[in-house]
TIPA-828831 format. One record per residue (C-alpha): residue number from 1; residue in one letter; x, y, z. Coordinates in nm, 2 decimals. Example, Ala and Ser with C-alpha at 12.3 -4.5 7.8 and 13.67 -1.06 7.14 Angstrom:
<sites>
num->1	residuo->A	x->1.23	y->-0.45	z->0.78
num->2	residuo->S	x->1.37	y->-0.11	z->0.71
</sites>
This chain:
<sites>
num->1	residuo->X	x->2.97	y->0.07	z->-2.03
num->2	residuo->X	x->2.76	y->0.33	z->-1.86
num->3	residuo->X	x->2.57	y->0.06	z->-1.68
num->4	residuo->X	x->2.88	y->-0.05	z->-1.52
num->5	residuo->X	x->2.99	y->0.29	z->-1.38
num->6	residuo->X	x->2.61	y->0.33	z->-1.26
num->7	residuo->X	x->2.66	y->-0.02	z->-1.07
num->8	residuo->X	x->2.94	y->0.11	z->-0.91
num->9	residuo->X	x->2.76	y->0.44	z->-0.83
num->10	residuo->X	x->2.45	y->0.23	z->-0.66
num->11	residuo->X	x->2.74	y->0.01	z->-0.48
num->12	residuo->X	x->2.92	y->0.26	z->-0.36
num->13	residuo->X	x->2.58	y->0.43	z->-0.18
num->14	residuo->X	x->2.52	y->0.13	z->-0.01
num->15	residuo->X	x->2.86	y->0.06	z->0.13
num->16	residuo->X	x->2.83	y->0.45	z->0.23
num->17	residuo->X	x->2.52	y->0.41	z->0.40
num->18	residuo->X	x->2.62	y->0.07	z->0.58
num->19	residuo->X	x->2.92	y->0.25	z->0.71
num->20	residuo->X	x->2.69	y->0.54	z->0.85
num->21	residuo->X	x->2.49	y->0.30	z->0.99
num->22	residuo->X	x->2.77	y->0.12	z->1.18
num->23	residuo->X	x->2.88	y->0.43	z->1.30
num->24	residuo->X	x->2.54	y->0.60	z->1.40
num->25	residuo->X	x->2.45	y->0.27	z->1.63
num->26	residuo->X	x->2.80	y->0.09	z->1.69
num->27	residuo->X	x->2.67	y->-0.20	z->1.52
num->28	residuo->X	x->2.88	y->-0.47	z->1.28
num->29	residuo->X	x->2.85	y->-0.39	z->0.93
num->30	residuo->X	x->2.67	y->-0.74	z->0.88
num->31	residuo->X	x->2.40	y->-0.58	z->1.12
num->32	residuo->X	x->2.40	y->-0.25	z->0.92
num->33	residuo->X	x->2.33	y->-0.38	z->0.61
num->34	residuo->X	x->2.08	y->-0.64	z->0.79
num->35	residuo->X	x->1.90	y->-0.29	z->0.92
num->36	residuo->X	x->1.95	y->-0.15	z->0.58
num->37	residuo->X	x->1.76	y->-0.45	z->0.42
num->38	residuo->X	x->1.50	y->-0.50	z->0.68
num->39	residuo->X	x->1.38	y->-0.16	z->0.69
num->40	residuo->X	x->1.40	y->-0.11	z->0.28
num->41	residuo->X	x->1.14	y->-0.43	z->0.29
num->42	residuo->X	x->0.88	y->-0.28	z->0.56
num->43	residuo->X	x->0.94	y->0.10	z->0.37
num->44	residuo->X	x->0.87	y->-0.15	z->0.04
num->45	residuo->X	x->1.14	y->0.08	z->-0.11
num->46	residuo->X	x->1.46	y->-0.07	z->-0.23
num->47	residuo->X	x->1.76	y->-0.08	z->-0.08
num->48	residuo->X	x->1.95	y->0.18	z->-0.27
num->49	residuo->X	x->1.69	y->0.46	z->-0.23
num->50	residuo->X	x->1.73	y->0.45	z->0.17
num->51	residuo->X	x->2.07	y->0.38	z->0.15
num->52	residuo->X	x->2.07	y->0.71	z->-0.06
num->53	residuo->X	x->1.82	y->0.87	z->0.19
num->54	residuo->X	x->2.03	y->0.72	z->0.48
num->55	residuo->X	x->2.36	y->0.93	z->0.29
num->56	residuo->X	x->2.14	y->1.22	z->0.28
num->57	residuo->X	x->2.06	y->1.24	z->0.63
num->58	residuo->X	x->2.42	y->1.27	z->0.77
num->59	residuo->X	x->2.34	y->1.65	z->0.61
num->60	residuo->X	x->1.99	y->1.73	z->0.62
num->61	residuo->X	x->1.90	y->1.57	z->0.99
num->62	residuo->X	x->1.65	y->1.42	z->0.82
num->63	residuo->X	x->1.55	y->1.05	z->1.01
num->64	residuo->X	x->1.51	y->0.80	z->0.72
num->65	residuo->X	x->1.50	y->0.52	z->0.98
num->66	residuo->X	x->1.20	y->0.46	z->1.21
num->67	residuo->X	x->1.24	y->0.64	z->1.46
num->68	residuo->X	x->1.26	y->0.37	z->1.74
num->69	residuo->X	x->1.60	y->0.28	z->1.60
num->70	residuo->X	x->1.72	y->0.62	z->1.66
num->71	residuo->X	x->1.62	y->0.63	z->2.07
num->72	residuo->X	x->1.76	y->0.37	z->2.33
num->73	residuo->X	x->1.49	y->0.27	z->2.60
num->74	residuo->X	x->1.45	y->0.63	z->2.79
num->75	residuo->X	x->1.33	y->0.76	z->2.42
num->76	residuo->X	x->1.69	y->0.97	z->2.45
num->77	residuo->X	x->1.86	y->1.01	z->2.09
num->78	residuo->X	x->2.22	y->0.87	z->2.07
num->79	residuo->X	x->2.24	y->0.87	z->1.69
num->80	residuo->X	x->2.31	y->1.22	z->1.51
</sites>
């Protein structure tokens, strides 16, 4: 039983964070959770733990992304 409401905990994180990263870069949720994965393998962290960091950051400013995703071409931020 308590697995189950954990799964849901871990589940809901990740749906959090792919909605925060949709908004952040006005990308598709397909293309949010692609960044999610993609950058989860290169970090060779799992997904959860940056989707949790990702949460996190909406509060703290931290950048748990690298930071190339965060500036467009002139190196100016767009993403808060």
């Amino acid at each position: 039983m308590g697995s189950s409401s954990s799964d849901v905990g871990v589940s809901a994180v990740v749906e959090h964070a792919r909605g925060v990263l949709a908004e952040r870069f006005g990308v598709e949720i397909a293309r949010a959770d692609a960044i999610l994965t993609d950058v989860a393998r290169a970090q060779k962290r799992s997904t959860t733990d940056l989707a949790a960091a990702v949460v996190e950051s909406c509060t703290n400013g931290s950048t748990p992304l690298p930071r190339r995703l965060y500036t467009d071409s002139n190196g100016i931020s767009d993403a808060a």
